[in-house]
VEXTORGU-944461 format. One line per field, with one value per residue (C-alpha): residue number from 1; chain; y, x, z. Coordinates in steps of 0.2 Angstrom, whole numbers, plus 5000, padded with zeros to 4 digits. Each point is the difference from the previous one (the first is absolute). Layout:
N
i: (NUM; ...)
ch: (A; ...)
v: (Y; ...)
u: (X; ...)
w: (Z; ...)
REM end
This chain:
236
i: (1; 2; 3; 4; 5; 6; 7; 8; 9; 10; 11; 12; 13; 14; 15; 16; 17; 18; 19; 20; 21; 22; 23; 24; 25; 26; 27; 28; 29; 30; 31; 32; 33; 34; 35; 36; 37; 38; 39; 40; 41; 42; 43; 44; 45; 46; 47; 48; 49; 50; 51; 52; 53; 54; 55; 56; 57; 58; 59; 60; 61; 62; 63; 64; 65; 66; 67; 68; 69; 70; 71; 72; 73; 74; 75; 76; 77; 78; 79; 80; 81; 82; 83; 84; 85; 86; 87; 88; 89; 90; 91; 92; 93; 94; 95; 96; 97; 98; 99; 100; 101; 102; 103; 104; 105; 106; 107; 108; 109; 110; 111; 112; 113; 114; 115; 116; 117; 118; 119; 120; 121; 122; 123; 124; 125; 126; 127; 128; 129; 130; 131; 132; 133; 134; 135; 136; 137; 138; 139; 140; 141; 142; 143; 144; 145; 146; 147; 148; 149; 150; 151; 152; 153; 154; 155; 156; 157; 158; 159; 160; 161; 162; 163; 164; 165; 166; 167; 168; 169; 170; 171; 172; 173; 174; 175; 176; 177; 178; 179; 180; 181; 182; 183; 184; 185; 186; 187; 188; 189; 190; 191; 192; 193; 194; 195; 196; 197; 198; 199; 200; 201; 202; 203; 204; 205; 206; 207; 208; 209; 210; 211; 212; 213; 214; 215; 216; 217; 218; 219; 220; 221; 222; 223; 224; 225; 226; 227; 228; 229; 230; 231; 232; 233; 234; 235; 236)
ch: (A; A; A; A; A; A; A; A; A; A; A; A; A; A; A; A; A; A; A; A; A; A; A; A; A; A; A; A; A; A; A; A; A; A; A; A; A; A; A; A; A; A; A; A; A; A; A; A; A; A; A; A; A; A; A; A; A; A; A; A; A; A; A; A; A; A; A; A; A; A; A; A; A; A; A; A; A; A; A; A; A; A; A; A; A; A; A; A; A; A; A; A; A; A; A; A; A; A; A; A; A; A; A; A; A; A; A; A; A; A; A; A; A; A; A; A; A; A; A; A; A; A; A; A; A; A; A; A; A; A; A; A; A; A; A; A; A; A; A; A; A; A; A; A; A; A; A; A; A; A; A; A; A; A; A; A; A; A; A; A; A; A; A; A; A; A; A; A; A; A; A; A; A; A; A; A; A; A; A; A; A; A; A; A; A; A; A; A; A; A; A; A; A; A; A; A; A; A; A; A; A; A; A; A; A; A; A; A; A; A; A; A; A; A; A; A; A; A; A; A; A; A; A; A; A; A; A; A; A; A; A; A; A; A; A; A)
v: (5000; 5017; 5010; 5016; 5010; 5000; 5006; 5019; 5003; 5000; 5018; 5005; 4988; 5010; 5017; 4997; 4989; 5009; 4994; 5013; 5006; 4993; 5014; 5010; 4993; 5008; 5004; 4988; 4986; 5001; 5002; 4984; 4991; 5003; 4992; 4987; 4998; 4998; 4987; 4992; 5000; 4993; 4986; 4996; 4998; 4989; 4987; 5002; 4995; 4987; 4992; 4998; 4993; 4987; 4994; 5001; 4987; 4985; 4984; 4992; 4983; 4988; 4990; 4983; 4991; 4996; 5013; 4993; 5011; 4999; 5012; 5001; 4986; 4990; 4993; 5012; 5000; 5017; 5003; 4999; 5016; 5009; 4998; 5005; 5012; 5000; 5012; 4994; 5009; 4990; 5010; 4989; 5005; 4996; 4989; 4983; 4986; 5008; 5015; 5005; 5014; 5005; 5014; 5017; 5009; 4985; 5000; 5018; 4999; 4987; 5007; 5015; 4987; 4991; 5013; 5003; 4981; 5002; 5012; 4991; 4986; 5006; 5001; 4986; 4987; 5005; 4990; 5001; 4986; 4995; 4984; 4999; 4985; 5006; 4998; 5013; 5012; 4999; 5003; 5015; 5005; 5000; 5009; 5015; 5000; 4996; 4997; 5000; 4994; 4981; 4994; 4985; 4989; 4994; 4982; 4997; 5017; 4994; 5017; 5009; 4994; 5006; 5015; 5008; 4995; 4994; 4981; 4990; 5007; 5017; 5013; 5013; 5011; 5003; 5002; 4993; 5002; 4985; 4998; 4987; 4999; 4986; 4987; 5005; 5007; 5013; 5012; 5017; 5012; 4998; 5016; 4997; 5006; 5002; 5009; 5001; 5011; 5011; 5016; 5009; 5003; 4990; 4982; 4990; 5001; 5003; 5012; 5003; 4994; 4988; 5006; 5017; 5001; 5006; 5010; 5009; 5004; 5007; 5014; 5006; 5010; 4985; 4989; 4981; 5002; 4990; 4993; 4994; 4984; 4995; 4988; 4985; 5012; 5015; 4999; 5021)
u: (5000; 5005; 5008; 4988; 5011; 5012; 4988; 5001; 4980; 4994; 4996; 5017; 5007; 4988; 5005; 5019; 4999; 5007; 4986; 4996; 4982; 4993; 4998; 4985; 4996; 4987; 5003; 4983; 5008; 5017; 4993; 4988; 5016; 5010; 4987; 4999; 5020; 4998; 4989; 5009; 5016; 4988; 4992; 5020; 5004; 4983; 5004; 5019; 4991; 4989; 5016; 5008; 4985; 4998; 5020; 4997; 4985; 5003; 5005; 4987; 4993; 5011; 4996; 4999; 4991; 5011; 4992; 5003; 5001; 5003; 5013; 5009; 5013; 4984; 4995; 5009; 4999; 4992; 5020; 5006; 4991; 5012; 5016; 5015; 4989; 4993; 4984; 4987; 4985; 4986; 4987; 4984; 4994; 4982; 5000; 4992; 4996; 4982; 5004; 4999; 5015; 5011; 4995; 5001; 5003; 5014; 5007; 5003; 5010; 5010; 5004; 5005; 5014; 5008; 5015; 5002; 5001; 5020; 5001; 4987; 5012; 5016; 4989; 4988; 4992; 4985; 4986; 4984; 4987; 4982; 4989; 5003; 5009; 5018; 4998; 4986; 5011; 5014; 4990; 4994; 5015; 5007; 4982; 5007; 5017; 5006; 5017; 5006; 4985; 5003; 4982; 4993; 4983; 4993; 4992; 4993; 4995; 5008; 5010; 4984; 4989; 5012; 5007; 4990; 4982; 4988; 4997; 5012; 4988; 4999; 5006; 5005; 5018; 5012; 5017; 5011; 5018; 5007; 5019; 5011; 5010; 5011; 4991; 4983; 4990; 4985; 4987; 5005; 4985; 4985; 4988; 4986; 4981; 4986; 4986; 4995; 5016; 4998; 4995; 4985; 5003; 5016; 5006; 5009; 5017; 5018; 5010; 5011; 4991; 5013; 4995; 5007; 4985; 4990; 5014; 5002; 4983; 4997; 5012; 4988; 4985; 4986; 5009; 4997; 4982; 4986; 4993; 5019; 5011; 5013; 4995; 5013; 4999; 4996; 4994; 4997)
w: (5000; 4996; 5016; 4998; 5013; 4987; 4986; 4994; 4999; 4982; 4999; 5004; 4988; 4984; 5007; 4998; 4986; 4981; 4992; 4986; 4992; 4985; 4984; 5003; 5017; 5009; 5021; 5006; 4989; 5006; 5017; 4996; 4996; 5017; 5007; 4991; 5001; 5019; 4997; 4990; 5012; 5012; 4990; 4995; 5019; 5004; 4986; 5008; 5018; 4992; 4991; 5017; 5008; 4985; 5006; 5017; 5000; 5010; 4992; 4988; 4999; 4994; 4983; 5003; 4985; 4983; 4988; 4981; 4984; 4983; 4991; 4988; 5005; 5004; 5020; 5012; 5018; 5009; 5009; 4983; 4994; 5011; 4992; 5010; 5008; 5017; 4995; 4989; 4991; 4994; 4991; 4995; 4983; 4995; 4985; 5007; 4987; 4998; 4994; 4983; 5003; 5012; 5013; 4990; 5017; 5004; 4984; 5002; 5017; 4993; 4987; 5009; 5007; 4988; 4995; 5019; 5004; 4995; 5012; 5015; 4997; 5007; 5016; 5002; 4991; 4989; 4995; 4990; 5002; 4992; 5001; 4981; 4993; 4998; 4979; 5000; 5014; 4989; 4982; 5007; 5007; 4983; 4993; 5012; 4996; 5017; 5002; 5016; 5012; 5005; 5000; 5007; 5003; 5016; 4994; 5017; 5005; 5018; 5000; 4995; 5012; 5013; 4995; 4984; 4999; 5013; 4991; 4989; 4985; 5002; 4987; 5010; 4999; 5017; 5005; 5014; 5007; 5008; 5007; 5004; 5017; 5007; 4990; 5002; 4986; 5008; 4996; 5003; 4993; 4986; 4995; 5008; 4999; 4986; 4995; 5019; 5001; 4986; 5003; 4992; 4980; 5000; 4996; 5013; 4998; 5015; 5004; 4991; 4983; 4994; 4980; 4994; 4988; 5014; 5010; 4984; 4994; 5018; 4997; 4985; 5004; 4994; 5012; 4997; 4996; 5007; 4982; 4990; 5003; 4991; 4983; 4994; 4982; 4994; 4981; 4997)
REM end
């Protein structure tokens, strides 16, 4: 957690900031914009504090059962999606064997990914997973131009049930950290929460959103909109 006694206050920090006005700026929108500045070096410092609470969390439960996926080497064990790392992220993508097509909304956060996952790798093991058999994971992987996301199926749905959706069947997109400690592998923190959490006019979704689509579009003065979600193509 942040030490606020060492904190210079927001409004100080604006006041004696060099920022510079815009052409043709008027005095209420500079004004306007302080403010919001200060918010914003507050919001900066609370996802800072919420950061540190989400390390300082007591250990998770301990996975136990021999999760199974198929890859692109084929069977692999779930301590094998790690690699030489002791972090793992598991996002679960919708894309079950009933669907027609893959998640527009998960297709966009993946994709959102894949030139980072180079990058994510130096740190921790990354993994994207469906209920899809891995043939069909991988053709559309190939469909998007994905070249850098390692992509596997959950056959069982024994991961899913436990960690993504609520039965072994159910199409539904999450995210999980795990680590691995003195040979135990343990759950250390999943997004968590529904429509029951949402607030009014808005979809469920964390904080931070882990997609720059909607961190972006809420710089812009429509914001993310209540009636547009991403498509798997655009034809105009």
């Amino acid at each position: 957690m942040t030490d606020n006694r060492k904190l210079v206050p927001a409004e100080e920090l604006v006041r004696n900031s060099k920022r510079r006005p815009r052409p043709n700026e008027s005095a209420d929108y500079r004004a306007a914009r302080d403010a919001l500045l200060v918010e914003e070096i507050k919001l900066r410092r609370h996802l800072a504090d919420v950061a540190a609470q989400r390390r300082a969390l007591p250990p998770g439960g301990e996975v136990t059962r021999d999760y199974r996926f198929i890859g692109a080497a084929g069977e692999v064990g779930f301590a094998d999606l790690f690699g030489d790392h002791d972090t793992l992220f598991v996002y679960g993508m919708m894309y079950g064997p009933e669907r027609k097509q893959a998640c527009p909304m998960c297709t966009a956060t993946v994709a959102n990914w894949d030139p980072e996952v180079p990058h994510l790798e130096r740190r921790l093991g990354f993994a994207i997973v469906a209920r899809s058999p891995y043939p069909r994971i991988a053709a559309f992987a190939r469909e998007q131009g994905w070249d850098h996301l390692k992509l596997y199926s959950d056959p069982t749905g024994d991961f899913w049930q436990d960690y993504i959706g609520e039965t072994p069947d159910e199409d539904t997109a999450g995210y999980s950290v795990f680590t691995r400690r003195d040979g135990k592998i343990r759950h250390f923190w999943s997004v968590e929460g529904g429509p029951e959490i949402a607030d009014p006019g808005q979809d469920p979704h964390g904080a931070p959103d882990p997609n720059s689509l909607w961190n972006l579009l809420d710089l812009t003065p429509e914001g993310r909109g209540t009636d547009w979600y991403p498509s798997l193509r655009y034809d105009d």
